[in-house]
N, C-alpha and C positions, 0 to 999 in steps of 0.2 A: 574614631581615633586616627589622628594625618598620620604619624610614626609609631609603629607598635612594634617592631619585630626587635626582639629582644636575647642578645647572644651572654651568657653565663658562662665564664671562663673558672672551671675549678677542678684541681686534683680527685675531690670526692662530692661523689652525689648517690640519691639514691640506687641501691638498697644500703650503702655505707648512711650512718645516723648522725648529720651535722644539721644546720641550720640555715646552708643552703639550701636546702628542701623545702622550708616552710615558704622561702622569699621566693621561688620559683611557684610553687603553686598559688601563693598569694596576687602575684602579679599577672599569672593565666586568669586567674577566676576577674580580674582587672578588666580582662581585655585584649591584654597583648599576645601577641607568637612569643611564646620562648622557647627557645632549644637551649641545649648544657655542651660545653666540650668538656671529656672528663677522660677517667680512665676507667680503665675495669676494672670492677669493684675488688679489695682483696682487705680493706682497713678493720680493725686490726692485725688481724694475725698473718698480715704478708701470705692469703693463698686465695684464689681467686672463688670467689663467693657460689655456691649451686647454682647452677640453672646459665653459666657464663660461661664463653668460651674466650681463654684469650689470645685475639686474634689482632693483628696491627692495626687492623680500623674492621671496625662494624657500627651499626645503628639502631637501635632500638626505642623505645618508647616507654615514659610512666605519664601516665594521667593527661594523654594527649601534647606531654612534652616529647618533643625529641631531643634525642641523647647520643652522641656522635661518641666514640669511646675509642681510645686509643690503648694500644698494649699498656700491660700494667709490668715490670718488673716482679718477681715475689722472693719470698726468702728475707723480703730485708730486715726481719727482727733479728737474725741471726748475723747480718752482716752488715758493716756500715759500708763497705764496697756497694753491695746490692740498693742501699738504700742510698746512698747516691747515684744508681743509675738509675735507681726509678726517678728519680727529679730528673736527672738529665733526658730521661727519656722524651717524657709528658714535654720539656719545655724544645725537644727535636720535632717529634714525631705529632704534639700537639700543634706544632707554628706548621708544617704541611699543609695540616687537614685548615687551619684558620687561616690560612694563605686561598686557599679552593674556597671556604665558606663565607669568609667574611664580609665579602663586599654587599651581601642583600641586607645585612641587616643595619637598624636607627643608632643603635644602642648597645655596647657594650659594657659587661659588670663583670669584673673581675674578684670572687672569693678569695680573698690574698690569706689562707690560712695558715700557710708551714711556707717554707722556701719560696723567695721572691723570682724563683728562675720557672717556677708554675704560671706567672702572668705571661712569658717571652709570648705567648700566644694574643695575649686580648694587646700588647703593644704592639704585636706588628701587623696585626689588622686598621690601627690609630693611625701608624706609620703608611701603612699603602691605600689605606682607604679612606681618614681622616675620618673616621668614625668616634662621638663621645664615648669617651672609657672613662666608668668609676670603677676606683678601687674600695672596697670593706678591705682594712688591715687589722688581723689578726694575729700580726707577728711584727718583729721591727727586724730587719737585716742594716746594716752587717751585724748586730749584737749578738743576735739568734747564733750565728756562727758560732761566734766564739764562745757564748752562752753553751753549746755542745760540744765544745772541747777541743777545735778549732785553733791552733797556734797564731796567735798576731804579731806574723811577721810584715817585714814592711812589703815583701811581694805581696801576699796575699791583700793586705789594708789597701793597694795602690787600683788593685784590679778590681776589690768588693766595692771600693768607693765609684769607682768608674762605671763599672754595673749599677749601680743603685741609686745612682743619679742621673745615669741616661733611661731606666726603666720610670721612676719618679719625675722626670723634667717631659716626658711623652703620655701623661694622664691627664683626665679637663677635670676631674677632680675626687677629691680622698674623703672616704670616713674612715672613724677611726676608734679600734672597740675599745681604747684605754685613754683617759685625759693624758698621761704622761707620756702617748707617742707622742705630740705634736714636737716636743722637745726632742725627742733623739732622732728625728724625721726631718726636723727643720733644715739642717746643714743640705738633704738632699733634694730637697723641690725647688721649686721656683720659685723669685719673692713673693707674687699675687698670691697663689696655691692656699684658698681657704681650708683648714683644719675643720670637719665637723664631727663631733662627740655623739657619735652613735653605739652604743654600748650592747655586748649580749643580751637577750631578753632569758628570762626562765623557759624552760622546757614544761612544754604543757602538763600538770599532776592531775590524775584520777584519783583525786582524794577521797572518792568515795568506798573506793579499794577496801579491802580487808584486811589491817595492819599483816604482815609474816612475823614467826613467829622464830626467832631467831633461838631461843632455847626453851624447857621449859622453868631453868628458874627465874626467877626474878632479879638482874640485874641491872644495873646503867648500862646503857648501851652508847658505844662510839662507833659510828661509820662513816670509812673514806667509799666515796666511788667514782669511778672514772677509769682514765689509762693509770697502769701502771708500770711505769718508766722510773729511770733512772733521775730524772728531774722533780719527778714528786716527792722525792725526800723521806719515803715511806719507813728506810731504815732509821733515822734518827726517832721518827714517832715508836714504830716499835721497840726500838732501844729504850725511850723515857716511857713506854708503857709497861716492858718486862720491868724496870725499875720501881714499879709502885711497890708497898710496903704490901705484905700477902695478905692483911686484912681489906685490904682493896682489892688488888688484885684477884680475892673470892668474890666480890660484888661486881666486878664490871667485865665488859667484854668489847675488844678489838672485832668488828668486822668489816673487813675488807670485799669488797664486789668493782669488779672487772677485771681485764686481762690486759698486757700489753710485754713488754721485754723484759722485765726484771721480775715477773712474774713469780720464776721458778727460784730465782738465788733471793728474794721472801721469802717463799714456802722454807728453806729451807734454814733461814736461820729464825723462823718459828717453830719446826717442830715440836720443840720441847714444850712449849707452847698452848694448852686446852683454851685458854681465853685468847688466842686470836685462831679468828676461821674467816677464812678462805670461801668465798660462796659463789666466787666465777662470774660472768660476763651474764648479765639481766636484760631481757630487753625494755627498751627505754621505757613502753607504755605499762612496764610492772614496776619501776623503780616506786612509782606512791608505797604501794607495800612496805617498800623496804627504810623509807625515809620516815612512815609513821612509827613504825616498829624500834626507828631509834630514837634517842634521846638526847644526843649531838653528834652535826655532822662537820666532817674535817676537810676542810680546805689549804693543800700545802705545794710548795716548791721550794728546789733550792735557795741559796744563797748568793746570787747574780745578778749584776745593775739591769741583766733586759727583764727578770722576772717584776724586780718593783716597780713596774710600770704598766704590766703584765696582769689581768684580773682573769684568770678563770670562769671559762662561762658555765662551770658548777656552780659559783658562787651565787647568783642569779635564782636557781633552780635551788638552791637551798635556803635562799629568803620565802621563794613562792610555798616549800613545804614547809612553812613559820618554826622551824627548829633551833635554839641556837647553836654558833656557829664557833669553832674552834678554829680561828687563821693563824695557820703556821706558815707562815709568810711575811714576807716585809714588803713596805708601800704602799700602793696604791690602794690593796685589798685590806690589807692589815686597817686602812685608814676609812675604809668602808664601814667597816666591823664596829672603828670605834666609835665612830663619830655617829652610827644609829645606833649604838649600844647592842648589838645583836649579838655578840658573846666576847669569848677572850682569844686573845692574839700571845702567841710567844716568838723568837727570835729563831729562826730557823734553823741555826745552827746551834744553840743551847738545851741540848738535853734535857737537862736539872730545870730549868724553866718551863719546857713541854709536859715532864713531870708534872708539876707542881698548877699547871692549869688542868691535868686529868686531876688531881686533887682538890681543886675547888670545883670543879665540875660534879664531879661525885659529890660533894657538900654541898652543892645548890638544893637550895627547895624551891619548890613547885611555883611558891610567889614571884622568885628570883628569876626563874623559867621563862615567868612569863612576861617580866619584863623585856627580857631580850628579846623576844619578836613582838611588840607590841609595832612598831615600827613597821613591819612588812610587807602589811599588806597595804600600807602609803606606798613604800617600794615600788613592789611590783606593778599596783597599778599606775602609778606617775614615774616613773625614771626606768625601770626595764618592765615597758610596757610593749610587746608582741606587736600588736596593731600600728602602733603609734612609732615604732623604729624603722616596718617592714615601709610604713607610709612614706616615711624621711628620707629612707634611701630612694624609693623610687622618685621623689620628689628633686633629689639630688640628681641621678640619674637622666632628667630628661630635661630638666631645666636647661641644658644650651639651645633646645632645639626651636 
């Protein structure tokens, strides 16, 4: 192999659980050098992970990667101050360390997962060293902004446009995990700038698992999993799930598995609550358990133009565990859902709607069940296929050379 040395530009890597990790160790087992610029681990819960120290720069290694790691900010669940300096950090204190590293390496790949101020690193390596950079987009900016709450004044739109088009106009080229970026992306690339449609793939299931055992009666089971933030919408679900009629509401059970910041102001407007529980942060290679154990899983976000464009890479990981699927969401996914028939979709913001699909849910039978995933496992293996997306990129990736 003439060019193999391979630079990974992303906020998180392992022991944090993204799908960076798969495309790094897929592309070693390849052939190539890859090292990671990241931070110290601390994702979820804003605190720096066992076994880490955080320190302004250190070096360590997984699986004969090396991993360059910059200070991590923590606290930022608690504070959007903090959590803006952690971006600001990574995109300071990351461009130093990529300013000293970047010149050995063929190939740069930028994980664009949350804030576009995480790549400042793999573009000014492009910029001084004319090195190929792909981006994977996982998020769209400026929408993402204002998507969190972000006031769109005209300063702010003058300067986010100005960033995100000089970061965009400095890449040799983009995938992109949602059909519907190419559209809110367009206005900031360049005309040539191919669009390619590289989507999440599912997270690997040990279906061979032993379902868990979430009560011992017998009921329908709904579970969400993932972060839970203030963008999952999770209040409105349990709002249309306390409103089922109590002859339901004795049959079925809300469970909820993971952590993130809105965690605790959940908890507590469930208390009253016995049918939703709370079962905490899984690790990823136990979730089969928990995904056999239900009988649909929930996939939601607010009600904002960057989410319907926006697919969840739960979604993915919930076709591969052939369950059907409850999208409380609108777009992109909602249109996933419908168009494999893989379950029911309601309006994000409609209560009485969200309602009324846990009660045809609960009314499905077994036959009805299983039409909904009959589809799936076409899914998974042809359209978020593992192998087949890690290949794409890296094909993308080295094609200028």
């Amino acid at each position: 192999m003439k060019n193999n040395k391979i630079l990974i530009v992303t906020e998180c890597f392992y022991p944090e659980e993204f799908k960076i990790n798969d495309i790094a160790l897929a592309w070693k087992n390849k052939g190539y050098e890859v090292d990671v610029l990241t931070l110290v681990p601390t994702y979820p819960l804003g605190v720096v992970f066992e076994g880490y120290e955080n320190k302004f720069y250190q070096k360590d290694e997984y699986q004969d990667i090396n991993i360059y790691r910059v200070k991590s900010v923590t606290g930022y669940r608690e504070s959007l101050i903090k959590k803006l300096l952690k971006y600001f950090s990574f995109m300071f204190f990351g461009t130093i360390v990529a300013i000293f590293i970047g010149r050995k390496y063929d190939y740069i790949f930028g994980f664009n997962m949350s804030t576009l101020t995480g790549m400042v690193p793999a573009v000014t390596i492009k910029k001084l060293y004319g090195k190929p950079l792909t981006f994977w987009a996982q998020d769209i900016w400026p929408d993402s902004v204002y998507a969190y709450g972000f006031k769109k004044t005209k300063l702010l739109s003058f300067f986010l446009d100005k960033f995100v088009k000089f970061m965009y106009h400095n890449i040799t080229s983009i995938a992109i995990s949602g059909k519907g970026f190419e559209f809110k992306l367009k206005p900031y690339v360049k005309d040539d700038l191919e669009f390619h449609y590289l989507p999440n793939w599912a997270d690997d299931l040990d279906m061979s698992l032993e379902s868990f055992e979430f009560c011992k009666d017998n009921k329908v089971h709904f579970t969400f999993a993932g972060n839970i933030g203030k963008v999952q919408n999770l209040e409105n679900i349990i709002k249309a799930f306390s409103l089922l009629p109590i002859e339901y509401q004795e049959r079925t059970q809300l469970n909820i598995i993971g952590d993130g910041s809105n965690l605790e102001e959940l908890k507590q407007i469930s208390s009253s609550k016995h049918n939703i529980v709370f079962h905490g942060k899984k690790p990823r290679e136990e979730m089969a358990m928990y995904y056999k154990a239900s009988d649909f899983l929930i996939v939601s976000l607010v009600d904002k133009p960057i989410f319907s464009v926006t697919v969840p890479a739960k979604t993915q990981t919930y076709i591969s565990a052939k369950k059907p699927i409850l999208a409380i969401i609108n777009g992109e996914t909602a249109d996933i859902i419908k168009e494999n028939n893989l379950g029911y979709c309601a309006h994000p913001n409609d209560v009485n709607e969200i309602k009324n699909i846990f009660i045809k849910s609960i009314n499905l039978g077994e036959e009805e069940k299983l039409a909904f995933t009959k589809n799936c496992e076409y899914l998974t293996e042809n359209i978020f296929n593992k192998t087949k997306i890690i290949d794409s990129l890296e094909e993308l990736l080295v094609k200028e050379s």
